[in-house]
N, C-alpha and C positions, 0 to 999 in steps of 0.2 A: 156896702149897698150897691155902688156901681159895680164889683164886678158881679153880683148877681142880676143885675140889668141887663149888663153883657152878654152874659152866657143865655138869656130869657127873651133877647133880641131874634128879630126875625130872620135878621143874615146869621148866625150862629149855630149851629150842629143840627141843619136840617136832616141827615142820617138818624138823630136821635128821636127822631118824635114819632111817637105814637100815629098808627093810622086814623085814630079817632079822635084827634086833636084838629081842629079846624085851624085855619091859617087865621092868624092875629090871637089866637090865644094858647095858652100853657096849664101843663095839669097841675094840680096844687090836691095833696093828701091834705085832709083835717086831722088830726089824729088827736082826739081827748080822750084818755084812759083806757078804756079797752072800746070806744066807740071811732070808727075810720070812715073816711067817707071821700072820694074823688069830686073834685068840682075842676072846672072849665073855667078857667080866665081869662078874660081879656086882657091884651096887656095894657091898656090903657088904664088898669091898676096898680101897675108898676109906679104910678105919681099920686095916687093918692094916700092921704095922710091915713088914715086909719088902716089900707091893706100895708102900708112901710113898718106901722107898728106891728104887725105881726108876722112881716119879714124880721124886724130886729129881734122878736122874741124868739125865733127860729135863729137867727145866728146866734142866740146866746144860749139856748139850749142845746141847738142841735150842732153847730157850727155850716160853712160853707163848704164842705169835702161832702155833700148830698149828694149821692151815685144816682142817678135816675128823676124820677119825681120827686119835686119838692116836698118838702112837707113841715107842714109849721103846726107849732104842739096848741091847740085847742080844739073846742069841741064843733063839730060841726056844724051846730045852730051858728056859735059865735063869728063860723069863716060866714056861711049866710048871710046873716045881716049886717056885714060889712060889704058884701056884694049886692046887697040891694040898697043900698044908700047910692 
């Protein structure tokens, strides 16, 4: 989990980011079945318990070698309403 914090930190591979990514947040893919959806994170969900759970579910499905956008395996209602708590 820290080193995906790491690499999600704001000193860390400014080259890599999207022009359409606002400074304090990072792109996060939903990806549930054949339903995908981009969302905008702050990263001050980097420390909350419920977006960590679905960081871990991403390392355990998908592992940490994710070339580009994150992307963590659920549907994108359920990225939603963890971003809105």
């Amino acid at each position: 989990m820290k080193r995906l914090q790491r690499r999600l930190s704001p000193t860390s591979a400014k080259k890599q980011v999207p022009g359409d990514v606002k400074a304090g947040h990072f792109a996060v893919h939903a990806i549930g079945g054949s339903v995908h959806r981009r969302f905008m994170v702050e990263l001050s969900y980097l420390t909350r318990p419920d977006f960590l759970k679905l960081l871990e579910r991403a390392e355990a499905e998908l592992g940490f070698d994710q070339a580009g956008v994150l992307a963590v395996p659920c549907h994108p209602d359920e990225l939603q309403k963890v971003l809105r708590r």
